[in-house]
C-alpha positions as CSV (number, residue, x, y, z in Angstrom):
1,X,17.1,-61.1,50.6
2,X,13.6,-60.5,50.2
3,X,11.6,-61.5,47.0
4,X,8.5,-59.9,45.0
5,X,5.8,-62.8,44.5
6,X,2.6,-62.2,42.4
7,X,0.1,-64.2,41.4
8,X,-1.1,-66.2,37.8
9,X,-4.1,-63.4,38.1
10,X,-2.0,-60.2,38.7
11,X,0.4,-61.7,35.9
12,X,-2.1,-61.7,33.2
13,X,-3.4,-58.5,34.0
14,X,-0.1,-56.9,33.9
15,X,0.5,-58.1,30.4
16,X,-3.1,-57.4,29.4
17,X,-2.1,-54.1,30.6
18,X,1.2,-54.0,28.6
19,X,-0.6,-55.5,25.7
20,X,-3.1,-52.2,26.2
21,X,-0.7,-49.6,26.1
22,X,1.3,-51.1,23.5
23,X,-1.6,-51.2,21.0
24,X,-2.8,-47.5,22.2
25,X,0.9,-46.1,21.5
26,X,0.6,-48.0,18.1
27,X,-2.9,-46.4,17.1
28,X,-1.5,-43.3,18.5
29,X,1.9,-43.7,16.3
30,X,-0.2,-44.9,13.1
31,X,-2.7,-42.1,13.3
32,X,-0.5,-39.4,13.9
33,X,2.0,-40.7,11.1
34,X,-1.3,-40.7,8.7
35,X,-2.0,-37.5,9.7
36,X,1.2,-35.6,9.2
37,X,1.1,-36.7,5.3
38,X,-1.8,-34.5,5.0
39,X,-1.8,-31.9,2.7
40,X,-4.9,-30.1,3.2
41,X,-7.3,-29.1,6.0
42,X,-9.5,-31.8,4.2
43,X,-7.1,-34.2,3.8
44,X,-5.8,-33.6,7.4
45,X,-10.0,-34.0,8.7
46,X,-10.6,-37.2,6.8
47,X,-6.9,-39.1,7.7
48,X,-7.9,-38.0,11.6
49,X,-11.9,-39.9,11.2
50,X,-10.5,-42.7,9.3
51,X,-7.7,-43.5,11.6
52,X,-10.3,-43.4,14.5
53,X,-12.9,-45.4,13.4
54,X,-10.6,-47.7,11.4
55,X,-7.7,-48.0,13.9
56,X,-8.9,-47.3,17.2
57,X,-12.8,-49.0,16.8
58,X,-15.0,-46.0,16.9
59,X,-18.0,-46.6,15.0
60,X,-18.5,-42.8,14.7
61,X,-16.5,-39.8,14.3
62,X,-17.1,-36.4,13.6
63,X,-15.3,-32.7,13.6
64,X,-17.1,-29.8,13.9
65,X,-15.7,-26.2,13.8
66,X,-17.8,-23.0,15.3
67,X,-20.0,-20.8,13.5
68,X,-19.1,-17.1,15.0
69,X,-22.5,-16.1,13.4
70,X,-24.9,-18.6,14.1
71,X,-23.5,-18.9,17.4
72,X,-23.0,-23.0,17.0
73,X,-21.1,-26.1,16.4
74,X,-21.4,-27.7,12.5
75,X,-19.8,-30.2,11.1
76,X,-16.8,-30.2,9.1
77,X,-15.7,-33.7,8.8
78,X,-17.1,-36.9,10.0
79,X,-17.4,-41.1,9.0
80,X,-19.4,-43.1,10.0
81,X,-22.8,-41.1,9.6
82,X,-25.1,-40.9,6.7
83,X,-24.4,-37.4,5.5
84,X,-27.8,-36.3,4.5
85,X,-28.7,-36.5,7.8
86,X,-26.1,-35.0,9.0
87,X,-26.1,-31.7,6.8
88,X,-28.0,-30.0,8.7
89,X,-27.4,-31.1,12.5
90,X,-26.1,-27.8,14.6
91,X,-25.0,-28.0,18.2
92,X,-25.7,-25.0,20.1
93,X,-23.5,-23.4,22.2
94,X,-25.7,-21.7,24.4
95,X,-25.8,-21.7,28.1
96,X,-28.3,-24.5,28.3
97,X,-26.6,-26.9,26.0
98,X,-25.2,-29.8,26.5
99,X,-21.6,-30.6,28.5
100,X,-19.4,-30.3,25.2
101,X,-19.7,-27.0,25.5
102,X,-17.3,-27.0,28.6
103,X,-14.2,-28.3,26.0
104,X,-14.8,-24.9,24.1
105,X,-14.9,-22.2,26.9
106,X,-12.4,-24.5,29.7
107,X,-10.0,-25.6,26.8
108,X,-10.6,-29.6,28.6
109,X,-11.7,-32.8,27.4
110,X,-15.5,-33.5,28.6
111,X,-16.7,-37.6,29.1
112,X,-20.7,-37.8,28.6
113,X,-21.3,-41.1,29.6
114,X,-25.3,-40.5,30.0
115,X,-26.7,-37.8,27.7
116,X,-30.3,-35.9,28.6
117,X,-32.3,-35.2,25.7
118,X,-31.6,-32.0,25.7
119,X,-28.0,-32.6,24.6
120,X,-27.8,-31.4,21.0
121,X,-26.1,-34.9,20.2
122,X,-28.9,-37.0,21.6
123,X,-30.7,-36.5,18.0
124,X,-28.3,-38.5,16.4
125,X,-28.7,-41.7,18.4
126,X,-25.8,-41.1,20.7
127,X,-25.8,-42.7,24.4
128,X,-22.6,-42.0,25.3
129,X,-19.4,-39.6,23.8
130,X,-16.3,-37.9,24.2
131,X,-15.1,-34.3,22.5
132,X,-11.8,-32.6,22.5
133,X,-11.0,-29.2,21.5
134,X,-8.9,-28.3,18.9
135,X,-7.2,-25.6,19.9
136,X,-5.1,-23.1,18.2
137,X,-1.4,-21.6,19.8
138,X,-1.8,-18.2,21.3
139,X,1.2,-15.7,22.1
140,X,-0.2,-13.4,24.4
141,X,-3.0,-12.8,27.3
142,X,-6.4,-11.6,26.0
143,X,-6.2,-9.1,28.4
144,X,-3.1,-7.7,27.1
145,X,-3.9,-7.9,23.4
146,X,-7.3,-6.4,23.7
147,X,-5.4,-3.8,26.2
148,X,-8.2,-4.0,29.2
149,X,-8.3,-2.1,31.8
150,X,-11.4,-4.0,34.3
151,X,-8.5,-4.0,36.7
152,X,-11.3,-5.9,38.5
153,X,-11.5,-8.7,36.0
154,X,-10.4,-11.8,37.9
155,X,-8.5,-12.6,34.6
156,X,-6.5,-8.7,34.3
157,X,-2.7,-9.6,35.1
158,X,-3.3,-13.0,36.4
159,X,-1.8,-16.3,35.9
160,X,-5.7,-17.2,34.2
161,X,-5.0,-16.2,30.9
162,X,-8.0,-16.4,28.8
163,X,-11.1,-14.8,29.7
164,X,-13.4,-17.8,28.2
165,X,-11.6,-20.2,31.0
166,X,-13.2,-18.4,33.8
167,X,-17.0,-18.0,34.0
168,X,-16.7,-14.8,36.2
169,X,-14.5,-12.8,33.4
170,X,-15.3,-11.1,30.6
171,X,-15.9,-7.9,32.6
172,X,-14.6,-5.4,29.5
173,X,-17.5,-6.7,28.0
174,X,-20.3,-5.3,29.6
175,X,-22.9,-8.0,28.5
176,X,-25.7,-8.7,30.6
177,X,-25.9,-12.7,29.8
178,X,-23.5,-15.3,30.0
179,X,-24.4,-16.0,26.2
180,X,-23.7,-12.7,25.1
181,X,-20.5,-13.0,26.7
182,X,-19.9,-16.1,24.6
183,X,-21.1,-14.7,21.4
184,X,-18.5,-11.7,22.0
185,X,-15.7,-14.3,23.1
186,X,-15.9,-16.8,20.4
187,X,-15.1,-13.6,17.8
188,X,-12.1,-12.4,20.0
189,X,-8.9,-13.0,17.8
190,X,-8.1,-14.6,20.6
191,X,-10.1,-16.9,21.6
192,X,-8.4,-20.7,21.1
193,X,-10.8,-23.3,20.4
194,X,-11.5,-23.5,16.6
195,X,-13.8,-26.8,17.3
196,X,-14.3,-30.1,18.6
197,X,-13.0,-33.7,17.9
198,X,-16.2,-35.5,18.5
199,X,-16.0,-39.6,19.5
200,X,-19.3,-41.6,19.2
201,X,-19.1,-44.1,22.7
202,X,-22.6,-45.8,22.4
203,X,-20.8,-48.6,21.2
204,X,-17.6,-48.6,22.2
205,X,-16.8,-49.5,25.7
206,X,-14.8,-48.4,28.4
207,X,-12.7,-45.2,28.1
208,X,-9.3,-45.9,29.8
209,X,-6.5,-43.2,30.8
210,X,-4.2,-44.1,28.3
211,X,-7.2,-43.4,25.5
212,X,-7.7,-40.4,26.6
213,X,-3.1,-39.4,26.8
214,X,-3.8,-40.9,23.1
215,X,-6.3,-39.2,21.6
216,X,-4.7,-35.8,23.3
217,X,-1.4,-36.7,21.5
218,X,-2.9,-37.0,18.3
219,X,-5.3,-34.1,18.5
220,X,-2.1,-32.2,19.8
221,X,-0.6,-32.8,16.9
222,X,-3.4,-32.0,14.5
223,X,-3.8,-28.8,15.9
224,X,-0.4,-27.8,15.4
225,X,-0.8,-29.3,11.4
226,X,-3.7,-27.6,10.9
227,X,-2.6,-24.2,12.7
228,X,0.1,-24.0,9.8
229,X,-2.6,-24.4,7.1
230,X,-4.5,-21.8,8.7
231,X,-1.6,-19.6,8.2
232,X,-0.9,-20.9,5.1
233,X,-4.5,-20.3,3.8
234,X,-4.1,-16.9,5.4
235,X,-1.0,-16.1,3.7
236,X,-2.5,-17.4,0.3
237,X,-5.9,-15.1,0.8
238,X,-3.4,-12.0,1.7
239,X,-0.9,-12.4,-1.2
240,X,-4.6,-13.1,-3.8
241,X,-5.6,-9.7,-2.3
242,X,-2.2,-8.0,-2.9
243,X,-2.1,-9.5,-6.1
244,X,-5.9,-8.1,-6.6
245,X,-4.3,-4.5,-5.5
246,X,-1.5,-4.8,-7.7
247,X,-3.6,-5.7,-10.7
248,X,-5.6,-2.2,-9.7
249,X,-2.5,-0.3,-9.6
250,X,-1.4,-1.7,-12.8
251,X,-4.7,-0.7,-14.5
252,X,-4.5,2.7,-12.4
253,X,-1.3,3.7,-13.7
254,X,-1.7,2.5,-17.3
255,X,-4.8,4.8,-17.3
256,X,-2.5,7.1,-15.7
257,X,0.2,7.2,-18.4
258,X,-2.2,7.3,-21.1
259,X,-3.6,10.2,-19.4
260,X,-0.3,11.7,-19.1
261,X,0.6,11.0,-22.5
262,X,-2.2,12.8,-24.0
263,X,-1.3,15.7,-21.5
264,X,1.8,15.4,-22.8
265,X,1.1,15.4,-26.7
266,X,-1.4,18.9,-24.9
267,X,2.1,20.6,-23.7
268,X,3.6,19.7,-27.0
269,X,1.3,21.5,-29.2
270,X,1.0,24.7,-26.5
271,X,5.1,25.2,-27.4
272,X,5.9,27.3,-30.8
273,X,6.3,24.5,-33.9
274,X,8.1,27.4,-36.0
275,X,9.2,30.8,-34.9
276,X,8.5,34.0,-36.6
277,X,10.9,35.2,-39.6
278,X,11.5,38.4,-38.4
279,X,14.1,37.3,-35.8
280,X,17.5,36.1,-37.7
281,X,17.7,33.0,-35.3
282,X,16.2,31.0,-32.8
283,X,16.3,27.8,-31.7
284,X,14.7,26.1,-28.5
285,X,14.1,22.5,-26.5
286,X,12.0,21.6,-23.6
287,X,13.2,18.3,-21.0
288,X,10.5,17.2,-18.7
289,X,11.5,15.8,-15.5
290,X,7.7,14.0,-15.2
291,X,5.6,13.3,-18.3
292,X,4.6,16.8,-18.3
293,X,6.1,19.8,-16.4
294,X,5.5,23.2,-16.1
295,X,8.0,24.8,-18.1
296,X,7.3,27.4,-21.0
297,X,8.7,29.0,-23.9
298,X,7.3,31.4,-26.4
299,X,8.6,33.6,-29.3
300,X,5.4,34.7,-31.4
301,X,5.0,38.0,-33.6
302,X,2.8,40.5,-32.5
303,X,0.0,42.4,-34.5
304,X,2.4,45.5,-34.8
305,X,5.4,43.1,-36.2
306,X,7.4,43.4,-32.9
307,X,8.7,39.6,-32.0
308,X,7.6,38.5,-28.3
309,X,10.2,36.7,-26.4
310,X,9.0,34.9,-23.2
311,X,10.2,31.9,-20.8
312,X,8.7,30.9,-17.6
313,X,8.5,28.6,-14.6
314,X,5.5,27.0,-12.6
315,X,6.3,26.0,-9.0
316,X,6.4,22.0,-8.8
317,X,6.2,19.8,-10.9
318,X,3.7,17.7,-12.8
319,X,0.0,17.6,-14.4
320,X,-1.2,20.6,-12.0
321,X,1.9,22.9,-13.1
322,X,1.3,21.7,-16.6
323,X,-2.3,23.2,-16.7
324,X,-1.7,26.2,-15.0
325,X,1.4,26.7,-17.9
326,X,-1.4,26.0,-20.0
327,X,-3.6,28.9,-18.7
328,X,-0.8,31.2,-18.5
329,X,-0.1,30.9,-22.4
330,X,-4.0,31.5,-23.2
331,X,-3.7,34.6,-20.9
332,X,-0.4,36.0,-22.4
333,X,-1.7,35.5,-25.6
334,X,-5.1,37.2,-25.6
335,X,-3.5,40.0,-23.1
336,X,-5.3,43.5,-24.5
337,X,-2.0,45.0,-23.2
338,X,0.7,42.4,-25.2
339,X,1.3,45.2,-27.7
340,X,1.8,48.2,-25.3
341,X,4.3,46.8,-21.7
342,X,5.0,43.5,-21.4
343,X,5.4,44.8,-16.9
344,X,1.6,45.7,-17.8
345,X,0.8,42.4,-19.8
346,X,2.2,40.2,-16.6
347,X,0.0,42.5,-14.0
348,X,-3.2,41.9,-15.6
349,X,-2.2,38.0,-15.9
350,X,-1.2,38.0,-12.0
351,X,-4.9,40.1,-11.0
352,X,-6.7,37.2,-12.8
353,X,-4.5,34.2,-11.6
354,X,-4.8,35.2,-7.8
355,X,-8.2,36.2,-7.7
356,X,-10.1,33.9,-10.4
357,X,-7.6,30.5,-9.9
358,X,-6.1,30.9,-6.8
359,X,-4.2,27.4,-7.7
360,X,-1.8,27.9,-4.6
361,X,1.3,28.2,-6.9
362,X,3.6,30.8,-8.7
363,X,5.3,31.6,-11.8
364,X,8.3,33.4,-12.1
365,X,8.3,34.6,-16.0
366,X,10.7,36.4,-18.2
367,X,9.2,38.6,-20.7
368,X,10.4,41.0,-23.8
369,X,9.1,42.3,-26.9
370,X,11.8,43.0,-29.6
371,X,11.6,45.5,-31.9
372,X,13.6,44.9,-35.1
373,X,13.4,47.9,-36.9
374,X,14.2,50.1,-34.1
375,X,16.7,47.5,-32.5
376,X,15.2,47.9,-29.3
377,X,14.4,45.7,-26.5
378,X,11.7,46.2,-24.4
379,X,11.6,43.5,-21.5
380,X,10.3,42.8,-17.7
381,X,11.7,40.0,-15.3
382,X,8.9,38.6,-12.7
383,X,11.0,36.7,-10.2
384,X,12.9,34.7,-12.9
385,X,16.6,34.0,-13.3
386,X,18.9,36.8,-14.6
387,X,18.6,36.3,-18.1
388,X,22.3,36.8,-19.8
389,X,22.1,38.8,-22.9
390,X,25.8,38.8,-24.7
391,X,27.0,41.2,-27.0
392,X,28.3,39.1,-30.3
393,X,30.9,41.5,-31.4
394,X,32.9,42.3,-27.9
395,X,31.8,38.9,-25.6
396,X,30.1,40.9,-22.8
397,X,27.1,39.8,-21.1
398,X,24.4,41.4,-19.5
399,X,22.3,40.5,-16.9
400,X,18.4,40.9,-17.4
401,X,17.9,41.0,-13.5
402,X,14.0,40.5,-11.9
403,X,12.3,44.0,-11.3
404,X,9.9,42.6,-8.7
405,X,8.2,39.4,-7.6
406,X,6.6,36.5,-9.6
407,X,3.2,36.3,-10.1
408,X,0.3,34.3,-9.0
409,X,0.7,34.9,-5.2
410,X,-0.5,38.5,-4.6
411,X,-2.6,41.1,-6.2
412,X,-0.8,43.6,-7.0
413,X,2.6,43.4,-8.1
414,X,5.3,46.1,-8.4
415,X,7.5,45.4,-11.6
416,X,9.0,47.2,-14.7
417,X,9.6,47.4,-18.0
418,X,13.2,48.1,-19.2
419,X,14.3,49.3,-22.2
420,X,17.7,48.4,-23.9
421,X,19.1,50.1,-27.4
422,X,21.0,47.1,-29.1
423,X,23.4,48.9,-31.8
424,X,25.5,45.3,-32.3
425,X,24.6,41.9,-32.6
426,X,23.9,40.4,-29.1
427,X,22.7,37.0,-28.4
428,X,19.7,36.5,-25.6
429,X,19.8,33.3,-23.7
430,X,16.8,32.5,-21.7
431,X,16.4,29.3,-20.0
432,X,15.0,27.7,-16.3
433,X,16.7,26.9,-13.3
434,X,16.4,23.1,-14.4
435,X,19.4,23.9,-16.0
436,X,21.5,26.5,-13.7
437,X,20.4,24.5,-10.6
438,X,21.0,20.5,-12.4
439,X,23.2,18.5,-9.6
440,X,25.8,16.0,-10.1
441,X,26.4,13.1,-7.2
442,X,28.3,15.9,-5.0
443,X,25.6,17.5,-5.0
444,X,27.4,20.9,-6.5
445,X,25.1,22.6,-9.2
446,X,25.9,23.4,-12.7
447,X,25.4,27.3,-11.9
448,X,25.2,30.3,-14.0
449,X,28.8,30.9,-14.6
450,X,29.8,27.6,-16.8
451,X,26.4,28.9,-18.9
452,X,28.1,32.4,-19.5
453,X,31.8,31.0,-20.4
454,X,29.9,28.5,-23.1
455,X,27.9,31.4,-24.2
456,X,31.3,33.4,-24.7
457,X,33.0,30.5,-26.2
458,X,30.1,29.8,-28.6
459,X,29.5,32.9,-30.5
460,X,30.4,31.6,-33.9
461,X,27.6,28.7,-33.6
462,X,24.2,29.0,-34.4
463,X,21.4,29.0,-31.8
464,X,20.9,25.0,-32.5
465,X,24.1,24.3,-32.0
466,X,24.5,26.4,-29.0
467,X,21.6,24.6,-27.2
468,X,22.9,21.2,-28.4
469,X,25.8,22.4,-26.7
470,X,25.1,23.3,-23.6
471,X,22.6,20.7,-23.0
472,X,25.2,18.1,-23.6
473,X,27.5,19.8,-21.2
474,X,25.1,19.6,-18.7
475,X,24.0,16.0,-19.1
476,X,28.2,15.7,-18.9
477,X,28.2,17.5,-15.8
478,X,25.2,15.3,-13.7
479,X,26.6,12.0,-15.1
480,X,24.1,9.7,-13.7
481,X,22.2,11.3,-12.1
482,X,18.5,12.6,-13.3
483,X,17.9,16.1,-13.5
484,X,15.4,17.2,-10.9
485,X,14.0,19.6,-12.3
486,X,12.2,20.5,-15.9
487,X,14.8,22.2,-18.3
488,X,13.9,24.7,-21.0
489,X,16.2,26.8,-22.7
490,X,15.5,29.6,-25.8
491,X,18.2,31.2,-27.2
492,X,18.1,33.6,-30.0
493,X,20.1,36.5,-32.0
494,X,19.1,39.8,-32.0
């Protein structure tokens, strides 16, 4: 049986060697636990320099993070310096500086144990250091994120997966100096050093192994704590700038509605407030599906007593349907033809509309002029519904069909007036297809029929009533669901 002698001298080195790694894995333990408390960037910085000089006997410690702009190293964090002199210390990152510049671009820990004077550090008194990058996770190649093709690149679909880890890549670049290759790298979303972890070692002795596994655990860890305050910072900055947005959107649309109020109160006043008394009854109401739509109704006497009857449709919706209902009312009512052929009246309208407004939309309009006296009807349909005109007396309806095409799209236009001899009482009912064409959640329509039978099974109400009436039906009809469409509806007894 063989035995393992060692002597008094190996002994005490061996536990002087225990002792060693015991007190590094209990810096190492008490740092890293002081630094996972942190709860800032700041907080994280100054538990990291304490710890160091406090726990582990550095006499000076500093962070620095990189200046993308100034192309250098400043600090962010340090003890054990007198800060005045240290506000305005930069370490260049150059080609000609010093060896710390190796941790940024290779990712590795760099030991100056003899410093030259041209070492950015050698201003402050240092003889002797060690820096450690702090380095950020990464998902992806750079090559693949910045999608490069210098299939040439000794980096492009290699196991090297950074281009700043190999002096010879870069290629996509096309820079002309190994600095401007590190200006453009250092920017790169992708590039993973975000500083150093600076360690003063004038004073400080020998730099064993297990320093160095110690320090990398703990930077390790600090670089994963402050990677989630990055993204946390990040994350605050984005949801201040959606919050910045959303505070523009909210002014936006309050300007918006007020806007669209006063367009609205516009509309308002453009519709009839009374109706003429040489009609026996009429009675109207006007449903916007927006603020304001582009729905109109009219019934105005004319200059020779004759009563004007008129409903139309803009195509679409909204504030630009609403002005161009607008201009169609100023142009119906100052039309040198309203008195002689309503067909004539919509002609000249549709000349000026396509060639003076060209607004890229069309009106389909119904339009009569009713002469009381005479009990005629004189009337011209430009692409609009069939209008139903019902006879009081015996319940039949009449359809007022379109003569030709609606008007704002061509020219010249080819429509009619008709003329119709009402001996009885008969009951005109002009509305929109917001209310023929209204959906329920099967998506069926309300249709023209169901407006006929209530017209038929109405006759003995007046023209309020009747609208009341079929309005409700129709809100009855959809249920739930919004109408889609602006709804206007005139009725009135002839």
């Amino acid at each position: 049986m063989s035995s393992y002698n060692i002597t008094v001298e190996e002994a005490l080195n061996l536990v002087k060697m225990l002792r060693k790694q015991l007190l590094t894995y209990s810096i190492s333990n008490e740092i890293n636990k002081i630094t996972s408390q942190a709860q800032s960037i700041e907080a994280l910085f100054d538990s990291l320099c304490l710890g160091f000089k406090d726990l582990a006997n550095y006499d000076r410690v500093m962070i620095l993070g990189i200046d993308t702009e100034e192309f250098c190293l400043k600090p962010l964090h340090s003890v054990g310096f007198d800060k005045e002199k240290l506000k305005d210390f930069r370490a260049e990152i150059n080609f000609t500086a010093g060896e710390y510049v190796d941790a940024i671009f290779c990712n590795k820990h760099i030991l100056a144990e003899s410093i030259t004077d041209s070492d950015s550090f050698s201003i402050l008194g240092c003889k002797a250091y060690i820096v450690f990058p702090l380095l950020k996770k990464l998902t992806d190649e750079c090559w693949k994120v910045k999608k490069c093709q210098k299939t040439d690149c000794p980096c492009y679909n290699s196991e090297i997966q950074y281009c700043w880890t190999n002096l010879d890549a870069g290629l996509d670049t096309n820079t002309k100096s190994e600095d401007d290759k590190r200006r453009i790298c250092i920017k790169c979303e992708q590039f993973k050093c975000e500083g150093l972890f600076w360690l003063d070692l004038t004073n400080h002795g020998e730099i064993t192994g297990e320093d160095t596994a110690m320090i990398y655990s703990v930077i390790t860890q600090v670089g994963l704590i402050m990677e989630s305050f990055l993204a946390r910072k990040a994350l605050i900055e984005t949801n201040e700038k959606l919050n910045t947005i959303y505070d523009e959107l909210q002014k936006t649309h309050r300007l918006l509605k007020a806007d669209l109020r006063q367009a609205n109160l516009i509309q308002q006043q453009l519709l009839p407030i009374s109706f003429p008394k040489g009609i026996s009854d009429v009675f109207a109401d006007y449903k916007a599906n927006l603020d304001v739509g582009g729905d109109y109704y009219d019934c105005f006497e004319l200059e020779n007593g004759a009563i004007a009857l008129v409903i139309a449709d803009v195509s679409g919706h909204g504030t630009a349907a609403a002005m161009m209902m607008g201009m169609f009312k100023i142009m119906l009512k100052t039309s040198p033809s309203n008195y002689i052929s309503p067909a004539e009246t919509l002609k000249n309208i549709n000349k000026t509309m396509v060639t003076e407004i060209d607004a890229g939309r069309f009106i389909t309009v119904f339009y009569a002029i009713w002469f009381k006296e005479e009990r005629k009807l004189i009337y011209t349909n430009a692409g609009h519904n069939p209008m139903p005109l019902m006879n009081k007396k015996t319940g039949e309806i009449t359809l007022l069909k379109s003569s030709g095409l609606f008007i704002g799209v061509i020219p010249s236009i080819t429509i009619e007036d008709k003329v119709l001899e009402l001996k009885d009482e008969h009951r005109l009912n002009l509305y929109t297809d917001g209310i023929n064409e209204a959906e329920n959640h099967k998506k069926e329509q309300y249709g023209h029929q169901r407006i006929y039978d209530l017209m038929k099974n109405c006759t003995d109400k007046s023209c309020k009533e009747f609208v009341g009436i079929i309005l409700e039906n129709v809100d009855d009809f959809c249920g739930k669901k919004d109408m889609d469409d602006d709804a206007t509806i005139l009725v009135c007894d002839l």
